[in-house]
C-alpha positions in Angstrom: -89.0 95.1 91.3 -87.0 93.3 89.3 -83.7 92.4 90.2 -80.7 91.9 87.4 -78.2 89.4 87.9 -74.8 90.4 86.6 -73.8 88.3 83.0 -70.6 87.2 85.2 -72.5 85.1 87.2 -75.1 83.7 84.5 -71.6 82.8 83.2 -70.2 81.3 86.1 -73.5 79.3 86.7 -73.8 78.2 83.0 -70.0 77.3 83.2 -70.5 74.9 86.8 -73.3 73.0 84.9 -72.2 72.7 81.9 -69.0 70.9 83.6 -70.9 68.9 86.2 -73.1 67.9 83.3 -70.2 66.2 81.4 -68.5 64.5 83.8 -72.4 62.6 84.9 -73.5 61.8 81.1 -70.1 61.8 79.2 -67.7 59.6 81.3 -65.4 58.8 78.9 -62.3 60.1 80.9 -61.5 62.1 83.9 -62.4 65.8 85.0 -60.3 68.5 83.4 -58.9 69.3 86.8 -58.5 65.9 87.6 -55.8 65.7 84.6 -54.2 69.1 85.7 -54.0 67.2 89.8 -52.0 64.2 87.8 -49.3 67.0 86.8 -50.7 67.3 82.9 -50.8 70.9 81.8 -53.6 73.1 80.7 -53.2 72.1 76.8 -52.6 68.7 77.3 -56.1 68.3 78.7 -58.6 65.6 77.1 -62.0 66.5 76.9 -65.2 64.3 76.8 -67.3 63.7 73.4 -69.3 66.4 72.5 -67.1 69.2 74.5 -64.3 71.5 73.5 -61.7 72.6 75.4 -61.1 76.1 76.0 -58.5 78.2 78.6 -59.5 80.5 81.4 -58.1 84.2 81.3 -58.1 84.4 85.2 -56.3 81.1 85.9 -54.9 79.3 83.2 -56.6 76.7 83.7 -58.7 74.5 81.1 -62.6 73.6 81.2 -64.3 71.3 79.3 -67.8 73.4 77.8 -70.1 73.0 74.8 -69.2 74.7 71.5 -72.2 77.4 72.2 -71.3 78.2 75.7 -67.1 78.3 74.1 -68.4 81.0 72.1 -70.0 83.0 74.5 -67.1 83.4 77.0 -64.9 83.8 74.4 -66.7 87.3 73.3 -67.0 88.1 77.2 -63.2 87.4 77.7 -63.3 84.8 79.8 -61.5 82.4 77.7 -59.0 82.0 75.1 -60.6 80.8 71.7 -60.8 77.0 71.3 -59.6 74.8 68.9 -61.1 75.6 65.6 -60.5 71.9 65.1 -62.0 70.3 67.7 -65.1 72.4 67.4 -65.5 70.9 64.0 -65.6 67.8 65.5 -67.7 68.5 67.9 -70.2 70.0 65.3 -70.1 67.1 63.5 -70.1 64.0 65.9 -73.2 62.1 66.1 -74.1 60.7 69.1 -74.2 57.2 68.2 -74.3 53.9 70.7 -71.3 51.4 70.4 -72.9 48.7 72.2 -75.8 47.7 74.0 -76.9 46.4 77.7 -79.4 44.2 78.5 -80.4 42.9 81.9 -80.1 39.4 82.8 -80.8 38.4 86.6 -81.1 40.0 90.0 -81.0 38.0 93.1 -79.8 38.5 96.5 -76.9 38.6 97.9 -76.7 34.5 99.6 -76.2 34.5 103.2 -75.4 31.5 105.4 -78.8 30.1 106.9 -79.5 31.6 110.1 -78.0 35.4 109.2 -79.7 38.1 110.9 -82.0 40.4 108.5 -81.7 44.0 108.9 -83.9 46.7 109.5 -85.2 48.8 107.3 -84.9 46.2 104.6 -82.3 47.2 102.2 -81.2 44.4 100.1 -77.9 43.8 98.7 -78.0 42.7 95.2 -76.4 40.9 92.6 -77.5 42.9 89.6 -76.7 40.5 86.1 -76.2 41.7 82.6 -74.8 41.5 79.1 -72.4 43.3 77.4 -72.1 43.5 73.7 -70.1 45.8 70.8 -72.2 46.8 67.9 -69.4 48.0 65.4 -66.7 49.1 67.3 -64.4 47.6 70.4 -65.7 49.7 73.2 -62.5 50.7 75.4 -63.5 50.9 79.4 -66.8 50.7 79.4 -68.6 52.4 82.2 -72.2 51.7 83.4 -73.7 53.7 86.0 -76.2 51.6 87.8 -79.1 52.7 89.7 -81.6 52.0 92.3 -84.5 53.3 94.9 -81.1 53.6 97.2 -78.1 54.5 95.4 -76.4 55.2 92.0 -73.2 53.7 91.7 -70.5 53.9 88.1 -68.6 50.6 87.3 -65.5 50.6 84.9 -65.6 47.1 82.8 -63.1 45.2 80.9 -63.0 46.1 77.1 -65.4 44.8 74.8 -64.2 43.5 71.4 -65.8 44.0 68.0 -69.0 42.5 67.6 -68.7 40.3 70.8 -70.5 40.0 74.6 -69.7 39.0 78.0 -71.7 38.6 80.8 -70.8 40.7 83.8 -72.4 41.6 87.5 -72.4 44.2 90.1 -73.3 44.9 93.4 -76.6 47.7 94.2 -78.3 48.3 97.7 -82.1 48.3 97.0 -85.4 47.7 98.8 -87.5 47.2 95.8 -85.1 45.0 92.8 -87.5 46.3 90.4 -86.4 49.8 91.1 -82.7 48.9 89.7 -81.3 50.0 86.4 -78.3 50.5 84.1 -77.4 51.9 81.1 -74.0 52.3 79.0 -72.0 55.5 79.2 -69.2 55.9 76.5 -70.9 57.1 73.2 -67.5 56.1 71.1 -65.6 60.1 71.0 -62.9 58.7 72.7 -63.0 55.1 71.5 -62.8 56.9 68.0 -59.9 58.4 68.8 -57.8 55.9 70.2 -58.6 53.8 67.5 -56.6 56.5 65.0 -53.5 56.9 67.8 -53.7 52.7 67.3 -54.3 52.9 63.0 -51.3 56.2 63.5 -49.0 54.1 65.1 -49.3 51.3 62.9 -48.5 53.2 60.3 -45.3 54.3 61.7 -44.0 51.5 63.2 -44.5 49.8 59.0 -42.9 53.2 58.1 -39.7 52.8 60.5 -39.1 49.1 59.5 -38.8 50.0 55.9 -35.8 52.2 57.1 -34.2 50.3 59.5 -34.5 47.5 56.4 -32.9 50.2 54.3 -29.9 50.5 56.4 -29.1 46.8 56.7 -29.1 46.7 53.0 -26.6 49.1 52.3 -23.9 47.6 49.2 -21.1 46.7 51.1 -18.9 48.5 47.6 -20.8 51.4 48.6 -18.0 54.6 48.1 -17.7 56.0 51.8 -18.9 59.4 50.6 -22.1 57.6 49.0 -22.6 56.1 52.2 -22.1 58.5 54.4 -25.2 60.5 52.7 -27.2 57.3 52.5 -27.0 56.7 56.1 -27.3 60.1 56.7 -30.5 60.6 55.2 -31.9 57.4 56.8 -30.9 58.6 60.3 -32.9 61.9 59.4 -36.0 60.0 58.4 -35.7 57.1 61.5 -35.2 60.5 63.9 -38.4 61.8 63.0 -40.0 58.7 62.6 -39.0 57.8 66.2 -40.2 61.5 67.6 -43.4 61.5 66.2 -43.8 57.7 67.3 -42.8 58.3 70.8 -45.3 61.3 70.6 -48.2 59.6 69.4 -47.7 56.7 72.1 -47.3 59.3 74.7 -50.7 60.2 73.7 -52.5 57.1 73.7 -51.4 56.2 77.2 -52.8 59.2 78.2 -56.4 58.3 76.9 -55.6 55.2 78.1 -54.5 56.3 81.4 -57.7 58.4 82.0 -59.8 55.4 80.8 -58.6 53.5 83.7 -58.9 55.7 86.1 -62.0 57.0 88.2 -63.2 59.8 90.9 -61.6 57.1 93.4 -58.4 56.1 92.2 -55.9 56.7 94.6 -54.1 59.6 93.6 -50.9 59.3 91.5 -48.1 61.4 90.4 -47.3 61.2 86.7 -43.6 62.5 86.3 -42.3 64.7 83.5 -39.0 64.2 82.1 -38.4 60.8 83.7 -34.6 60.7 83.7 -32.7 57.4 82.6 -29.8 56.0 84.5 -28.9 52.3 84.0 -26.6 50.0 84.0 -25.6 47.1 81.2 -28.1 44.0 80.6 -27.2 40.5 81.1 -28.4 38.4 77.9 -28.3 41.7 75.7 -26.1 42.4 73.4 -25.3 45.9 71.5 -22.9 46.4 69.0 -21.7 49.5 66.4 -21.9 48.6 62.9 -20.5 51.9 61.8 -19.8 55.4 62.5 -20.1 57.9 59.4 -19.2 61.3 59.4 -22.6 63.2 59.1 -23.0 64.9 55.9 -24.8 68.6 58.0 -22.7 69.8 60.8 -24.3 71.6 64.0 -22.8 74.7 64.5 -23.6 74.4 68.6 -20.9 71.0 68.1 -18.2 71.6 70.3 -14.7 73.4 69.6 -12.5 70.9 67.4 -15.5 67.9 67.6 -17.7 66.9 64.6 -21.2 64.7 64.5 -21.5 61.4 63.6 -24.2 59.5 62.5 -24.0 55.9 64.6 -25.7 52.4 62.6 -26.0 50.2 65.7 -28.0 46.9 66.6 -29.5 45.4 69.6 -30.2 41.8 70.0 -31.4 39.9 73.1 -32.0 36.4 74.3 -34.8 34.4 76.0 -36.1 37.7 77.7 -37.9 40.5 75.5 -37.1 44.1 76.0 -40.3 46.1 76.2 -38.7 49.5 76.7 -34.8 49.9 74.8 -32.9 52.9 75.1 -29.5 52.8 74.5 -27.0 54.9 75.3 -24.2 56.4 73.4 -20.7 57.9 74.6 -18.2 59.6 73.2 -15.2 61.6 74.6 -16.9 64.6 75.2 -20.4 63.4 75.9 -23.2 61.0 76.3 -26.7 60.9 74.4 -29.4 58.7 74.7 -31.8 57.0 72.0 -34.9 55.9 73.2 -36.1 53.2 70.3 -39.3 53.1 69.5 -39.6 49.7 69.4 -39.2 46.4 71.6 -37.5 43.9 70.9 -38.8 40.7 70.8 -36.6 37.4 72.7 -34.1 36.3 70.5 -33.4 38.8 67.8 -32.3 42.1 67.0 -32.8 45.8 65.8 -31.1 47.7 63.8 -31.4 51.6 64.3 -29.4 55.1 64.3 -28.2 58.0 66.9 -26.3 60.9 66.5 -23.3 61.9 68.7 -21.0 64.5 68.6 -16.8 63.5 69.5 -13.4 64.6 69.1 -12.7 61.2 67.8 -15.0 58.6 66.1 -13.1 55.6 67.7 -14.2 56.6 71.0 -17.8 56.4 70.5 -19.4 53.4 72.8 -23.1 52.1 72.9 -24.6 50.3 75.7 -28.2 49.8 76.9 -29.0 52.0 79.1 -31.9 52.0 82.2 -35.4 50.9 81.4 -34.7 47.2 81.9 -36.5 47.2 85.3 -39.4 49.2 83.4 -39.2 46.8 80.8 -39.3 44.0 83.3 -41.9 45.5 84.9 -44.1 46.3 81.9 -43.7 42.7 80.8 -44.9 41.2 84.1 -47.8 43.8 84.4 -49.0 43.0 80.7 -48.7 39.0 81.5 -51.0 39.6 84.7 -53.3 41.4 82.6 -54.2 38.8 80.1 -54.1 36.4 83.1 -56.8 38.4 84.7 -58.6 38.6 81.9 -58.5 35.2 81.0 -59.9 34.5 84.6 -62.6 37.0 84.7 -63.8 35.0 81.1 -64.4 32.1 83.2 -66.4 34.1 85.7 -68.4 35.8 83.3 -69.1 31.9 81.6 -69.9 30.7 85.0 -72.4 34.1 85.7 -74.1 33.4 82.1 -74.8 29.9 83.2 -76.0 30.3 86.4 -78.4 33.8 85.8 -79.9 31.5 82.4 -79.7 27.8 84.0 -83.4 26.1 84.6 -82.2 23.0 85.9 -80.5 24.3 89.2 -82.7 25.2 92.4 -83.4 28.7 93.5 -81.0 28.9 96.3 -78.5 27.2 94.6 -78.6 30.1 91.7 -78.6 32.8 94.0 -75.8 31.3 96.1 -73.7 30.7 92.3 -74.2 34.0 91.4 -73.4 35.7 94.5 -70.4 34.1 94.1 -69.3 34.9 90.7 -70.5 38.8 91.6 -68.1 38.7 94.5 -65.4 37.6 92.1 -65.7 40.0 89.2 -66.1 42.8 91.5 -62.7 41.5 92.9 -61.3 40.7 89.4 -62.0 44.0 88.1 -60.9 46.3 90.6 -57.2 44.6 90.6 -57.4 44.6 86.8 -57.9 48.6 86.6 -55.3 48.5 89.5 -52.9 46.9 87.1 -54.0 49.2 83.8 -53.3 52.3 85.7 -50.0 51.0 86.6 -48.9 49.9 83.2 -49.9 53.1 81.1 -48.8 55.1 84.0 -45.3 53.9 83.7 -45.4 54.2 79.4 -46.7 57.1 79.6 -43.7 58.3 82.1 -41.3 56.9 79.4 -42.8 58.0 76.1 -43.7 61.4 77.2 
């Protein structure tokens, strides 16, 4: 007899693989409900290379499937239909290596003479290798390492264009010729953080060519002419500054989910971070004019008009990673988030809008984000400190695993050592990368 198993289930089944599937070969960035547990909604979820995105009818919720399997619970009304988009993409991406891996040492883990052995035998070893971009930077690298005793996934540093480092990592294993590794991260998502990086170059050119516009404004200028100059140049810096803030938003999210893994602690990413703050010492803000704006809100207040504010920032020996500035009228406050820092020692020049009864009271002062900018600064200086540290490690592992003039022992005792530091190393440097793009994402989003 044969028994029929209901579509539902073939579908449910087909669905669970296909998921488990690309979180094991795809690792680019974290499960789908992994990003819905860190507070991001269904259709702000990031899925891995070679996947779309589609919703589920019964929940809401988003799953990360291949274009075929899309399809097919689309016409059994399981899902919403995907992205026409990123099916395209999917269709045509071409699974393509960014770098390569290649094996340079394993030796044991050194022990003091006289340590007591184990039984059964299972080694703890220092598994050496090299890490090298083709024609890309590779952005988290992950390797997932395996042996005749376990399989374990380590997140790496970032990999420029066309160089190497030499890295380790720890593997349980009776027999060392059982241990292997190979490099997830086929370039999907390094590809597209490479165009939110190209985007917001573009933008950031795009909103200094009208900040430059209004410092150059002819001081003989009629104040009707340059009320519609500086009106038109607040309209373009506005959405200039939007889509900016957008597209940032968006790369600390892929950036976010780079650096995190199945064990991160969890975390809680907060929407809508509200700004509070008081004035900054060293900082200096001042309103270089207040113009009448040209297009009136008809929401404005009874007997209040818009106005567009020209106002500039400077500050002194300490950067400011994070500026928002707040303006106040009598009948309100609003507040600009600028979408650029400001370097020590100099200034910006930008716009905001604000609605008052009269133009003289309207104030600006720089508002919250200075212990996020603080903070931020700090983070990225221990960072690059890191880095530069784990660069000596990595010299130090290269010499010892290829190094013919040093004894046995010796070698396994050096690289023992330099595994135990990169291991160390790298987990406070993801540690610090979660930190840093959790707090930029809080404030671009």
């Amino acid at each position: 007899m044969i028994k029929i198993i209901p579509v539902s289930f073939l579908i449910f089944v087909l669905l669970a693989s296909t998921v488990t599937t690309s979180n094991i070969v795809f690792a680019d960035v974290l499960s789908p409900k992994g990003q819905m547990d860190l507070n991001f909604t269904a259709k702000e979820v990031i899925c891995n290379e070679k996947f779309v995105k589609i919703i589920r009818t019964l929940n809401g919720n988003a799953v990360c499937v291949s274009p075929v399997m899309a399809d097919l619970l689309v016409k059994r009304g399981f899902a919403l239909p995907p992205d026409p988009i990123d099916v395209s993409k999917v269709e045509e991406l071409k699974s393509k290596p960014i770098g390569t891996l290649t094996h340079m040492a394993t030796t044991k883990q050194y022990k003091n003479p006289g340590a007591v052995e184990t039984f059964p035998k299972i080694d703890t070893l220092n598994y050496v290798f090299k890490i090298c971009a083709i024609d890309e930077k590779i952005r988290s690298p992950e390797v997932i390492i395996t042996s005749d005793s376990e399989t374990k996934s380590v997140k790496l540093r970032d990999v420029e264009l066309t160089s190497c480092y030499t890295t380790a990592a720890k593997i349980r294993a009776s027999d060392p010729e059982s241990i292997s590794a190979r490099l997830l991260n086929h370039g999907g998502i390094t590809e597209s953080i490479t165009e939110l990086e190209n985007k917001i170059t573009s933008l950031k050119l795009d909103l200094s060519s009208q900040r430059e516009k209004l410092s150059t404004i002819d001081v003989d200028t009629s104040a009707t002419a340059k009320a519609k100059i500086v009106s038109a140049i607040h309209k373009k810096i506005s959405e200039i500054r939007t889509d900016l803030n957008n597209t940032r938003a968006e790369l600390q999210k892929y950036l976010l989910f780079l650096s995190l893994s199945a064990t991160t602690d969890n975390i809680t990413i907060q929407k809508g971070k509200s700004i509070t703050g008081m004035n900054v010492d060293g900082v200096v803000s001042e309103i270089i004019s207040v113009n009448l704006a040209l297009i009136q809100p008809e929401d404005r207040p009874e007997n209040s008009m818009a106005y567009n504010v020209v106002f500039e920032i400077c500050t002194g020996d300490n950067p400011l990673r994070i500026p928002v500035v707040e303006l106040s009228s009598d009948i309100g406050t609003k507040v600009v988030k600028m979408a650029e820092k400001i370097v020590k020692n100099s200034c910006q020049v930008s716009t905001g809008k604000i609605n008052a009864l009269s133009p003289s009271s309207i104030i600006i002062k720089l508002a919250g984000q200075t212990q996020s900018s603080e903070t931020i600064v700090q983070l990225e200086k221990k960072i690059e400190s890191i880095k530069d540290e784990m660069m000596v490690v990595q010299k130090a592992l290269n010499s010892a695993s290829t190094s013919s003039s040093i004894s046995k022992e010796e070698r396994q005792k050096l690289i023992s050592e330099g595994t135990d530091k990169t291991i160390e190393l790298r987990k406070e440097l993801n540690s610090l990368k979660v930190e840093l793009h959790k707090i930029l994402l809080e404030i671009y989003r």
